[in-house]
C-alpha positions as CSV (number, residue, x, y, z in Angstrom):
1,X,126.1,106.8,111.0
2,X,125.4,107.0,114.7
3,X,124.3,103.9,116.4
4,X,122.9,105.1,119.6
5,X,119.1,106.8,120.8
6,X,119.2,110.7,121.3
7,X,115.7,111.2,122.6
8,X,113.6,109.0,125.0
9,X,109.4,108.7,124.3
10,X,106.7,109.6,126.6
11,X,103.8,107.5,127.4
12,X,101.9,110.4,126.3
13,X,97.5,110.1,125.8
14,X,96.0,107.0,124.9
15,X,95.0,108.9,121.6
16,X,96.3,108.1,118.0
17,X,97.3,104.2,118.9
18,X,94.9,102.8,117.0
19,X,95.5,99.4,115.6
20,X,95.0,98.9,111.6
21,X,95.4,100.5,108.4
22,X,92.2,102.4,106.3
23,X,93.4,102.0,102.8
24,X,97.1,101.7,100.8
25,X,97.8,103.4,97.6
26,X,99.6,100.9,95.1
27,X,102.2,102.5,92.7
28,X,101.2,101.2,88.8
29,X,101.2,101.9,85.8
30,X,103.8,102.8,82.7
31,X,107.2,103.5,84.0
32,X,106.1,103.0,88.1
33,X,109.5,103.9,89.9
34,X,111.0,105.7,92.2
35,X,113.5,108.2,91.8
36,X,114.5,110.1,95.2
37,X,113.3,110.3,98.3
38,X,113.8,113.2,100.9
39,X,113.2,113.4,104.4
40,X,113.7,116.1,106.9
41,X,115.4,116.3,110.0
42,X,113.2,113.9,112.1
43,X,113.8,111.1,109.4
44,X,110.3,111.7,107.5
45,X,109.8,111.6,103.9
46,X,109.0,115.5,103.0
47,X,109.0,114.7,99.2
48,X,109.2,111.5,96.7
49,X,109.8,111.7,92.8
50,X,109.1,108.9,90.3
51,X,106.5,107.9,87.6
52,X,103.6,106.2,87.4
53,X,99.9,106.2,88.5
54,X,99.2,105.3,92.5
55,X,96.3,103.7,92.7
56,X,93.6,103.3,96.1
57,X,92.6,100.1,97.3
58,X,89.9,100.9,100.4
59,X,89.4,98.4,103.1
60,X,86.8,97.3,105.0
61,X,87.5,97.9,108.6
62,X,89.5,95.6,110.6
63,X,90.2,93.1,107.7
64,X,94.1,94.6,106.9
65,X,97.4,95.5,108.6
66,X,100.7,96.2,108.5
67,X,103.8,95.7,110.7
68,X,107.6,95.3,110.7
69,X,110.0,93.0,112.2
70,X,113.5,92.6,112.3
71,X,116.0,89.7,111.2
72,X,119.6,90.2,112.6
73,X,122.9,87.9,111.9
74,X,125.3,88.8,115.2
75,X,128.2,86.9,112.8
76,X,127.6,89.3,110.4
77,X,127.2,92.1,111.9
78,X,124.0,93.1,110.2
79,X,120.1,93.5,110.4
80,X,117.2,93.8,107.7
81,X,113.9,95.2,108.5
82,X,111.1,93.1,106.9
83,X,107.8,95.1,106.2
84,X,104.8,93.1,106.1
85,X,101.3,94.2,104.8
86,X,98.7,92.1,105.1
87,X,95.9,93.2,102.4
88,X,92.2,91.8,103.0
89,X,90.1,93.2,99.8
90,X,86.5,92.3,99.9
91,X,83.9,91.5,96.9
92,X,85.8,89.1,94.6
93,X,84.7,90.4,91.1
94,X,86.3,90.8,87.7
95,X,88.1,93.9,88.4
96,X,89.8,92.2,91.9
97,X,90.5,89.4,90.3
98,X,92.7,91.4,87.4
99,X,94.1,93.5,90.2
100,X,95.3,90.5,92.5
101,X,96.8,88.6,89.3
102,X,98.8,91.6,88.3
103,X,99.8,92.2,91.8
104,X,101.4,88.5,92.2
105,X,103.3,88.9,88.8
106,X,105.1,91.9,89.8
107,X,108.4,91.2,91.2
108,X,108.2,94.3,93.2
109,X,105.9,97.3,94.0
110,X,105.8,100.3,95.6
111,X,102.8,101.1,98.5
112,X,101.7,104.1,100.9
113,X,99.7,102.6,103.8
114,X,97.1,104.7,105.3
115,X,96.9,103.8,109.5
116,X,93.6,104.1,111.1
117,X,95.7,107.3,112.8
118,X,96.0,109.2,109.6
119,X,99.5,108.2,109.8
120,X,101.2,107.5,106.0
121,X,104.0,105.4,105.7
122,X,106.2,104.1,103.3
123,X,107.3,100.3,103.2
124,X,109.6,99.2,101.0
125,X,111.1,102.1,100.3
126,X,114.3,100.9,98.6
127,X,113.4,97.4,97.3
128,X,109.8,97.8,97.2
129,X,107.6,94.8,98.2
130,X,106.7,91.5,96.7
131,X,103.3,89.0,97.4
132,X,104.6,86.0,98.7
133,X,101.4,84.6,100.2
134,X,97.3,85.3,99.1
135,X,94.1,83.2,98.1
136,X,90.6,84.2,96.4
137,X,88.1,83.2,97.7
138,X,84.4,83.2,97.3
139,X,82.7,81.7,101.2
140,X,80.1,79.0,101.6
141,X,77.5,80.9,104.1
142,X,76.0,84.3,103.2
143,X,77.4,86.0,105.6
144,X,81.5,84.3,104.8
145,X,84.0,86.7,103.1
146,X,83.8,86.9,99.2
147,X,87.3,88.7,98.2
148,X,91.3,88.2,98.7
149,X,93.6,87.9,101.1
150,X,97.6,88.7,99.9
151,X,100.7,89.2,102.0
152,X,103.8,91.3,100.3
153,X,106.8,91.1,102.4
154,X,110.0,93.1,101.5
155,X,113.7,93.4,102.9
156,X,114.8,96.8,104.0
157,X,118.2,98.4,104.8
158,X,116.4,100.8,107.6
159,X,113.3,100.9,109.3
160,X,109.7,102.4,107.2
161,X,109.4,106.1,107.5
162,X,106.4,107.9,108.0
163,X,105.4,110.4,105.1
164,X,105.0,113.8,106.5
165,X,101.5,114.8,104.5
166,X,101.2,118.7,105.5
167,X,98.3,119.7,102.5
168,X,98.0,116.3,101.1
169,X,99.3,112.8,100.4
170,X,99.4,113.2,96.8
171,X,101.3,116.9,97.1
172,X,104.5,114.9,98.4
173,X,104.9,113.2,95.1
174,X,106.1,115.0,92.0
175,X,105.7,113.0,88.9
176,X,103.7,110.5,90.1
177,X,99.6,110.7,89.8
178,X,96.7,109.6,92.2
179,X,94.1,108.1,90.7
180,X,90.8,108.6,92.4
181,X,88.8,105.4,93.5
């Protein structure tokens, strides 16, 4: 493995920087794994394989994001990238509450986050992701939030990939269904 850049990056237009994510697709169901992963030459996913069902979670706008930071140990040698999505979901109901106490019990799961670019990208790709922080909540005024709040962190050997969607996100994955909101 190389450990040094071979390209620079360009300022470029101040187009497709938009801050926040539009909606995450969370891998359920019987079996939910992942079984390979392949990625082209510019280090994006082309194709996954698993089982399950991935299911849509919308957001309003604003309310959720997603971002990555780094932890490195210069004694050892090493660094970990820690993914961190931070999920917002409005109108706490039955089916939300279900959703978010499944969610918490899982000791991992797998996601595709949506950016507000269009973007797709793949956190946790390797040991998945786990909620370590949320609330329900219901608001005192009219106009408070009524939903949840959780945060799934994860612990990754390299950096999220983006998932190169040329038709379709759900025409990347073989085995693996989307279930429509």
């Amino acid at each position: 493995m190389s450990c040094y850049i071979d390209a620079g990056l360009t300022l470029g237009c101040r187009d497709a920087a938009i801050g926040g994510i539009k909606s995450v697709y969370i891998l359920g169901g019987s079996g939910n794994t992942i079984s390979s992963i392949t990625t082209d030459a510019d280090d994006q996913i082309t194709a996954i394989s698993g089982s399950g069902v991935m299911y849509k979670f919308e957001l309003v706008k604003g309310s959720s994001s997603f971002e990555e930071t780094i932890a490195v140990n210069a004694t050892s040698n090493s660094i970990v990238y820690q993914p961190t999505l931070t999920l917002n979901l409005s109108k706490y109901d039955n089916v939300l509450r279900k959703a978010w106490y499944e969610l918490t019990k899982q000791p991992e799961f797998f996601v595709v986050v949506i950016d507000n670019n269009g973007r797709a990208w793949f956190p946790g790709e390797v040991n998945g992701l786990t909620i370590t922080d949320g609330s329900v909540f219901t608001g005192a005024a009219f106009t408070d939030a009524n939903g949840s709040t959780m945060t799934a962190t994860g612990g990754e050997p390299a950096a999220t990939r983006e998932i190169e969607i040329t038709t379709t996100i759900d025409a990347v994955f073989s085995g693996i269904t989307f279930d429509a909101v």
